[in-house]
C-alpha positions as a Markdown table, in Angstrom:
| # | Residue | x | y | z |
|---|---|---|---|---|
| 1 | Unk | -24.9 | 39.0 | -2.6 |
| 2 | Unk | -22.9 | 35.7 | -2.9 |
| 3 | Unk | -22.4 | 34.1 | 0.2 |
| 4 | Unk | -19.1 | 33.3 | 1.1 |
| 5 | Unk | -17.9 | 29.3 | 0.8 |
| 6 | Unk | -17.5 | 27.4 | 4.1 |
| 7 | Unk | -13.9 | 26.1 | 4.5 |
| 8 | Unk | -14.5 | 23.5 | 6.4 |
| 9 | Unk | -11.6 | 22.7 | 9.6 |
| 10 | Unk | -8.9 | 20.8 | 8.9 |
| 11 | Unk | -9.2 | 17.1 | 10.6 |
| 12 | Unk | -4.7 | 17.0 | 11.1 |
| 13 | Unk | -4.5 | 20.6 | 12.3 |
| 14 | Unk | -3.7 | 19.1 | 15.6 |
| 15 | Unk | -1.5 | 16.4 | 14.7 |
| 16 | Unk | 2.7 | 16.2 | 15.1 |
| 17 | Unk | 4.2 | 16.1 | 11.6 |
| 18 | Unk | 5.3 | 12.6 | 11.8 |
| 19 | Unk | 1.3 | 11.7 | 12.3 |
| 20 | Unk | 0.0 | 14.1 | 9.7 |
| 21 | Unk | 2.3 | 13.2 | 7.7 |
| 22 | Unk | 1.1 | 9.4 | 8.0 |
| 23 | Unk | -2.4 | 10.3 | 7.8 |
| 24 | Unk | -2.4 | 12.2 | 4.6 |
| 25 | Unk | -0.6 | 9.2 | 3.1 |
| 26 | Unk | -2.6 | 6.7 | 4.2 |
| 27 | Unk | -6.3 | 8.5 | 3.0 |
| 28 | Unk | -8.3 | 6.8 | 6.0 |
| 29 | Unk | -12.1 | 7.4 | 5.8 |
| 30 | Unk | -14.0 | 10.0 | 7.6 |
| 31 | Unk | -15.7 | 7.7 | 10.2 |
| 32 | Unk | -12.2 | 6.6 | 11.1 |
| 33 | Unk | -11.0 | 10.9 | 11.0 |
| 34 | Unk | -13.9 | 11.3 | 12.8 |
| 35 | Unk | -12.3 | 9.4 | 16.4 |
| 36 | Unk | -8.9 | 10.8 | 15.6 |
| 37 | Unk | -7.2 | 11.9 | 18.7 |
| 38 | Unk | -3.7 | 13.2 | 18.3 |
| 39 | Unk | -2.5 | 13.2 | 21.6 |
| 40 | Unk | -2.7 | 9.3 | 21.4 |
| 41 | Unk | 0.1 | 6.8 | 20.3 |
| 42 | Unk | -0.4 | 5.4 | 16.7 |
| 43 | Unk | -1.3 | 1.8 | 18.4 |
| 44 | Unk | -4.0 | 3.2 | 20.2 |
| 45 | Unk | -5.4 | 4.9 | 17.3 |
| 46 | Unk | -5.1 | 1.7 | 15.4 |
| 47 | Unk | -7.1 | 0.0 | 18.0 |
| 48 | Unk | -10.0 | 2.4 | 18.5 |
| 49 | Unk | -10.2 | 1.9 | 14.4 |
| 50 | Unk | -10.1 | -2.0 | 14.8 |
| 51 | Unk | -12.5 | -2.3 | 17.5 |
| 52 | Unk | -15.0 | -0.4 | 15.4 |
| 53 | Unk | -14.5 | -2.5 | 12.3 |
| 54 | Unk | -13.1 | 0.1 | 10.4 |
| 55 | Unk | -10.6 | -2.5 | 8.8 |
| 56 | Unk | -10.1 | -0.3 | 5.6 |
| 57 | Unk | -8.9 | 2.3 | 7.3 |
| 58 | Unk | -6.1 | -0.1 | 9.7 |
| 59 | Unk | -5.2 | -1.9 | 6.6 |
| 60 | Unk | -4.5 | 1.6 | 5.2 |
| 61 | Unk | -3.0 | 2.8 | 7.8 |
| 62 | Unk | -0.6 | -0.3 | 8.0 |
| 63 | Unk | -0.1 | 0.0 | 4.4 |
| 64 | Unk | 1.0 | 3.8 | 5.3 |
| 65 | Unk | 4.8 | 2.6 | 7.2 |
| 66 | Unk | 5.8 | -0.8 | 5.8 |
| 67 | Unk | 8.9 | -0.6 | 3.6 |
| 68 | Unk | 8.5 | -1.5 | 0.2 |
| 69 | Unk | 9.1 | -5.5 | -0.2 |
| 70 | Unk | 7.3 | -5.8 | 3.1 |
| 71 | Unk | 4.1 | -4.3 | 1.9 |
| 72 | Unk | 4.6 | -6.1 | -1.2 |
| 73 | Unk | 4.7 | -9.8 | 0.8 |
| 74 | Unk | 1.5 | -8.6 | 2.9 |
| 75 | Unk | -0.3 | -8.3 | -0.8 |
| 76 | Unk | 1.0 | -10.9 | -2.2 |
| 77 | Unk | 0.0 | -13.4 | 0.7 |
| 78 | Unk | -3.6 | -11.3 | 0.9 |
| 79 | Unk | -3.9 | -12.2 | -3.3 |
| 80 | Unk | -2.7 | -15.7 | -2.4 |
| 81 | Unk | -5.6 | -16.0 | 0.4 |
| 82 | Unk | -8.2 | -15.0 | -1.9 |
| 83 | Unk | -7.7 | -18.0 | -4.5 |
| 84 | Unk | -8.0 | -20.7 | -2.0 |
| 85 | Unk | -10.1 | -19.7 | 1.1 |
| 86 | Unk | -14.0 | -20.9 | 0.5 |
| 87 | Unk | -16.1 | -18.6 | -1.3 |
| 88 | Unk | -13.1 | -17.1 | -2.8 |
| 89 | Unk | -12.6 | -16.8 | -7.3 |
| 90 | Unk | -10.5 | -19.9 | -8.0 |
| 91 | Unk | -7.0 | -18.8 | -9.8 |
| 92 | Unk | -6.8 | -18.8 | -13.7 |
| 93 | Unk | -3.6 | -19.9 | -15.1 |
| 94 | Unk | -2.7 | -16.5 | -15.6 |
| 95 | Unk | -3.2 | -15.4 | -11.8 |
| 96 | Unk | -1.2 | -18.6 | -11.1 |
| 97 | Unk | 2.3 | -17.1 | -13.0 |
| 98 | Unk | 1.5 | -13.8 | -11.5 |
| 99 | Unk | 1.7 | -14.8 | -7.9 |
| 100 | Unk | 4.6 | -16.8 | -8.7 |
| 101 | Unk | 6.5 | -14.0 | -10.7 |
| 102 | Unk | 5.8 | -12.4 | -7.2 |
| 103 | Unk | 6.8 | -14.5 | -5.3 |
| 104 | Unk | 10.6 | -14.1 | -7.3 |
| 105 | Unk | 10.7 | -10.6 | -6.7 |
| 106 | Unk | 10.0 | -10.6 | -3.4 |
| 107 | Unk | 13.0 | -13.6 | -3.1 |
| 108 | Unk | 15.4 | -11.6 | -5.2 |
| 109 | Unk | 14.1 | -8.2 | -5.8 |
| 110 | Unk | 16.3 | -7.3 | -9.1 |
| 111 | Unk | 15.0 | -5.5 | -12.3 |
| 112 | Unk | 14.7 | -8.9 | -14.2 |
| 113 | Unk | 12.2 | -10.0 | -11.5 |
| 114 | Unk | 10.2 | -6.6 | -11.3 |
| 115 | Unk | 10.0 | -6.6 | -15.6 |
| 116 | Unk | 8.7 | -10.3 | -14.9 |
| 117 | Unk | 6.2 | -9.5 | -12.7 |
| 118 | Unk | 4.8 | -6.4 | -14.0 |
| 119 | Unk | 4.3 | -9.2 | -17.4 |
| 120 | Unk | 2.9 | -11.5 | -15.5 |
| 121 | Unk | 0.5 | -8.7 | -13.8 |
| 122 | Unk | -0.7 | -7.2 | -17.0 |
| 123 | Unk | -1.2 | -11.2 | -18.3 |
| 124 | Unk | -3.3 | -11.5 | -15.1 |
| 125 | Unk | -5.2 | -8.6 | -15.1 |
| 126 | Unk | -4.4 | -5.1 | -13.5 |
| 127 | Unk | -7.8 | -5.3 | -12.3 |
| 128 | Unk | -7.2 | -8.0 | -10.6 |
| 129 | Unk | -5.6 | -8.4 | -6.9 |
| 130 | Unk | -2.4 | -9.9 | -8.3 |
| 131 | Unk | -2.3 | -7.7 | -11.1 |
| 132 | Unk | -2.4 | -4.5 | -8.8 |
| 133 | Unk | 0.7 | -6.1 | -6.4 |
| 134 | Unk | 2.4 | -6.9 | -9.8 |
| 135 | Unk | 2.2 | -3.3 | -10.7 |
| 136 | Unk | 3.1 | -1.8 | -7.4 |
| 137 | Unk | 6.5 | -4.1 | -7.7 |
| 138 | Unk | 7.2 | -2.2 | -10.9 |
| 139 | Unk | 6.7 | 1.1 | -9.3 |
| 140 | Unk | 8.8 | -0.4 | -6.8 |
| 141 | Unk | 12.0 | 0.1 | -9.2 |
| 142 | Unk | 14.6 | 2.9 | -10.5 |
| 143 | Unk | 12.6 | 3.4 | -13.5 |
| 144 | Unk | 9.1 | 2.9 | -15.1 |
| 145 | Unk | 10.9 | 3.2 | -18.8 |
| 146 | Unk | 12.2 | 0.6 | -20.9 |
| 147 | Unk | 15.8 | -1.0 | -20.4 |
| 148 | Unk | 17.2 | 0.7 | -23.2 |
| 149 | Unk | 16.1 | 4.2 | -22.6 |
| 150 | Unk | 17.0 | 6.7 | -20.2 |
| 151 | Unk | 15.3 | 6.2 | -16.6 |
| 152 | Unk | 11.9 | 7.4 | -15.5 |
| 153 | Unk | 12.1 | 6.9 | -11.8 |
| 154 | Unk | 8.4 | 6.2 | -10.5 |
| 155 | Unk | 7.0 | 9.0 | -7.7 |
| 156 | Unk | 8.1 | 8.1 | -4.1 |
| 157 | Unk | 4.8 | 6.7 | -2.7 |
| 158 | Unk | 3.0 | 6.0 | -6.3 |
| 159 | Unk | 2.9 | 1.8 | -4.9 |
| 160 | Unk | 1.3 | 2.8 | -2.0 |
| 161 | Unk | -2.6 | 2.7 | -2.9 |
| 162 | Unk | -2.1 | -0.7 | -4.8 |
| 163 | Unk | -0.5 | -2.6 | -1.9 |
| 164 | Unk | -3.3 | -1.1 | 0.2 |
| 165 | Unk | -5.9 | -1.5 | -2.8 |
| 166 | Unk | -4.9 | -5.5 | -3.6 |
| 167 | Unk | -5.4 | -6.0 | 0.0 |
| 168 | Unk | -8.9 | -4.5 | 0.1 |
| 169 | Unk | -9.6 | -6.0 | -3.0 |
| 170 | Unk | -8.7 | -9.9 | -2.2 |
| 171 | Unk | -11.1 | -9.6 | 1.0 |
| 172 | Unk | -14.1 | -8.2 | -1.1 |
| 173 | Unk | -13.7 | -10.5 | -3.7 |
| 174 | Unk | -15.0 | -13.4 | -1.6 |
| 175 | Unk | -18.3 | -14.7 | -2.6 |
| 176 | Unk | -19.8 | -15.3 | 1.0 |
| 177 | Unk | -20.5 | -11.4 | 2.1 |
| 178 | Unk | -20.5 | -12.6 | 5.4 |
| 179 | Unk | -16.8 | -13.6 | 5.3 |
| 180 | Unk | -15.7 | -10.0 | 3.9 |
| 181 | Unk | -15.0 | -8.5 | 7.3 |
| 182 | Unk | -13.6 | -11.3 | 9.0 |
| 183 | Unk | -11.1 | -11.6 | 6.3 |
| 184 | Unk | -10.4 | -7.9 | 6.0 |
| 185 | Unk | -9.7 | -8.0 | 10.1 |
| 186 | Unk | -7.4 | -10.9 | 9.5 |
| 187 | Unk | -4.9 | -9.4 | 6.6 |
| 188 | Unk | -4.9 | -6.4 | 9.2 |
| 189 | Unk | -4.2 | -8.6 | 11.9 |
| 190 | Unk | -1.0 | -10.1 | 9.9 |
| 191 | Unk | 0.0 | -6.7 | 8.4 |
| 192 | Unk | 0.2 | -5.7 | 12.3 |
| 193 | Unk | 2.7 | -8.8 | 12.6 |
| 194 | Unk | 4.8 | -7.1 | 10.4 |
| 195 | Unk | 4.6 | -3.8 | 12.3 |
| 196 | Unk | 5.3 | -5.6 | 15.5 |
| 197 | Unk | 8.6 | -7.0 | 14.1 |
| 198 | Unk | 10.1 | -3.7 | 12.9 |
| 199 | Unk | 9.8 | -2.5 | 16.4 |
| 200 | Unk | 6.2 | -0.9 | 16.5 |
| 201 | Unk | 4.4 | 1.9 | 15.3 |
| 202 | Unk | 6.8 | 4.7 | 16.1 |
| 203 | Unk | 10.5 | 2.8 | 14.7 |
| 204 | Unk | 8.1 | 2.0 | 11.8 |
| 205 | Unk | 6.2 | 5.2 | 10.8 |
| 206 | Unk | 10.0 | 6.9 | 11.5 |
| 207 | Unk | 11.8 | 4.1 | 9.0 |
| 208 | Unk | 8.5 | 5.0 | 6.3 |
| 209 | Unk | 9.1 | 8.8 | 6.7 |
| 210 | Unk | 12.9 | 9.2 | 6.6 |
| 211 | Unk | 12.9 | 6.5 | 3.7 |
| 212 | Unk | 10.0 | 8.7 | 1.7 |
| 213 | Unk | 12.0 | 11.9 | 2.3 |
| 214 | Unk | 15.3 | 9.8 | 0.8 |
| 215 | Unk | 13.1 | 8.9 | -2.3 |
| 216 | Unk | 11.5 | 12.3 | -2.7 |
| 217 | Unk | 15.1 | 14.0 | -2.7 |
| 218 | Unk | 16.4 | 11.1 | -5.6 |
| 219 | Unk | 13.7 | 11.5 | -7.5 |
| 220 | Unk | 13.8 | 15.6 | -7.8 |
| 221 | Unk | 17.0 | 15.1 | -8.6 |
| 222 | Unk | 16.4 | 12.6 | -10.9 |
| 223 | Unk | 14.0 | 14.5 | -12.9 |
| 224 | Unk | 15.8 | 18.0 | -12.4 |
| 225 | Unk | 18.7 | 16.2 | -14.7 |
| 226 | Unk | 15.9 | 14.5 | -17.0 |
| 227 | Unk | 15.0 | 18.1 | -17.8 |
| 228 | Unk | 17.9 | 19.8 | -18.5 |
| 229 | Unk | 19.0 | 16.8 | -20.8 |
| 230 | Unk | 15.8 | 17.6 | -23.3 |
């Protein structure tokens, strides 16, 4: 007799929408599911994670309601970090013309700027902290296809894990292990700024969710007329 699978309970059954919806989207890890409480406010939540040093998940988290040049500054300054502070891997050239490509897109966030940056990404390295907020500008665009050919609008959320990813990845890249959380709790602390100024958790995670569902409805639209032009 085969014995049934286990399903095992879903972690968000409890949550509102707004939350689940937040959660899913951010990915935190289990240990940080694990002290999830849904009848708490999003800042309490946030602090329960930050008190236990579960800085991966905040960052995430934060990541999760920023709007898009926002996020993209946060990475940018967290790639930045990771060239100068002690113990961390000295810029090449290349990383140099990356965070400055950036740095234009974030000033004047046109297509000329994105195309530059996503150059000056791959030229860095996509593997690289720079290289992964270089990409999530491109995805950050109307279209993911050359200038000449019809548009390929990029998925509404597909920049999210870089901006989230860079971050994660400046902090580890440090050569000093022992400065890795303390460095990881500082680009939350800033992201948090951020947060603070849009009005808080709720004003932000409302502004991420009605922006995503704005996205979401373009881009099915977008691809419904991509189809029927084959």
């Amino acid at each position: 007799m085969t014995t049934p699978p286990v399903i095992a309970p879903d972690p968000l059954a409890a949550c509102p929408p707004l939350l689940r919806w937040l959660l899913e989207r951010a990915a935190p890890d289990d240990d940080a599911l694990a002290l999830l409480d849904p009848r708490q406010p999003l800042e309490t939540l946030q602090g329960t994670w930050s008190a236990k040093g579960l800085h991966t998940s905040v960052i995430r988290l934060i990541a999760g309601v920023l709007p898009a040049r926002e996020s993209i500054w946060w990475a940018w300054v967290s790639a930045r970090y990771a060239t100068q502070v002690v113990g961390g891997k000295a810029a090449t050239a290349a990383v140099h013309t990356a965070l400055a490509a950036v740095e234009q897109w974030i000033v004047r966030p046109d297509d000329d700027a994105r195309r530059s940056a996503w150059e000056a990404g791959n030229a860095a390295g996509l593997d690289t902290p720079i290289g992964m907020v270089a990409a999530a500008v491109f995805l950050n665009g109307t279209t993911v296809a050359p200038p000449n050919v019809p548009p390929v609008p990029p998925p509404p959320g597909a920049a999210l894990p870089l901006v989230s990813g860079a971050i994660l990845m400046a902090a580890a890249a440090n050569s000093e292990p022992d400065q890795v959380d303390a460095t990881m709790a500082a680009f939350a602390a800033q992201g948090l700024e951020i947060v603070k100024r849009l009005g808080g958790w709720d004003a932000a995670l409302q502004l991420a969710h009605d922006t995503h569902q704005r996205l979401a409805q373009d881009y099915a639209q977008a691809t419904a007329l991509a189809a029927r032009g084959r």
